[in-house]
C-alpha positions in Angstrom: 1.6 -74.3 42.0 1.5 -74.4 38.6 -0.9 -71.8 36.6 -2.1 -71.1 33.0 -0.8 -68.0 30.9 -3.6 -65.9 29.5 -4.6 -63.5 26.8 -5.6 -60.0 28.3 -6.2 -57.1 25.8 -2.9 -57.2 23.8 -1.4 -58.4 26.9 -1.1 -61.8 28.8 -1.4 -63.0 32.6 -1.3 -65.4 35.6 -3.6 -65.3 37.8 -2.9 -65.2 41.7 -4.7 -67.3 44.0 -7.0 -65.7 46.7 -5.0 -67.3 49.7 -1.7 -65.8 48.4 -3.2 -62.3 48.1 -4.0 -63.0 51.3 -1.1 -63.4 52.7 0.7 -60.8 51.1 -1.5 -58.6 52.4 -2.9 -57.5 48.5 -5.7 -56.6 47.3 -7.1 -56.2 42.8 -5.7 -52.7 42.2 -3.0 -52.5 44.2 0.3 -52.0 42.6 3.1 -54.6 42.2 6.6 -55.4 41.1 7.1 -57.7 38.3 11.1 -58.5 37.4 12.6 -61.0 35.3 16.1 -62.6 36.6 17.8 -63.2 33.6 20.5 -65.5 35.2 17.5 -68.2 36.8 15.4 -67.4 34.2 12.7 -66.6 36.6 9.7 -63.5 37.0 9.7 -62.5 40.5 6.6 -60.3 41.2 6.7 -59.1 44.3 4.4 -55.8 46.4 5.5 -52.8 44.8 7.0 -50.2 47.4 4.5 -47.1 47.9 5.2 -44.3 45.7 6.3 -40.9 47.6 6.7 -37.3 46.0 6.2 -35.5 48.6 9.3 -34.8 50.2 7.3 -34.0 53.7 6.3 -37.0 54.3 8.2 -39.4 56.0 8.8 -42.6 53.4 8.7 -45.8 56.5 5.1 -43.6 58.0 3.9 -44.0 54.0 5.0 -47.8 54.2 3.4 -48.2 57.5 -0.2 -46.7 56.3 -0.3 -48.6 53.3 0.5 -51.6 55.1 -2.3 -51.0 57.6 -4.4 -50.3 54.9 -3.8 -53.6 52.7 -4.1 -55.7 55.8 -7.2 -54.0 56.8 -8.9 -53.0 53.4 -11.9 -55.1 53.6 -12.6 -53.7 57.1 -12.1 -50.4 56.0 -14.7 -50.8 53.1 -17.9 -51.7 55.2 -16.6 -48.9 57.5 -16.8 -46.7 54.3 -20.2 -47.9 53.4 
């Protein structure tokens, strides 16, 4: 699919359609990974990995909460309400 480059601050953007975010399981504000393969050329941007510190937690328990929480964030937020 083929989208439009825009100005953003002193930045630019893409924007991502709705059914992607989706499927990726993503919602505005959550972090992602954005890397440029120099040898294709290409940006790959990608779900960023949860951030851990804290060395008692256990890092695949982190990535299984945050991926329970993506996938049920909009649940979660009339839960909240």
């Amino acid at each position: 699919m083929k989208r439009k480059i825009c100005a953003i601050g002193n930045s630019y953007g893409v924007s991502i359609p709705r059914d992607t975010l989706n499927k990726l399981h993503l919602s505005p504000g959550d972090l992602v990974e954005v890397v440029l393969n120099e040898k294709t050329g290409k940006i790959i941007i990608e779900p960023a990995e949860p951030e851990c510190n804290n060395k008692t937690i256990d890092i695949e328990f982190a990535k299984q909460v945050n991926g329970f929480i993506n996938r049920y964030r909009p649940a979660l937020k009339e839960l909240a309400k």
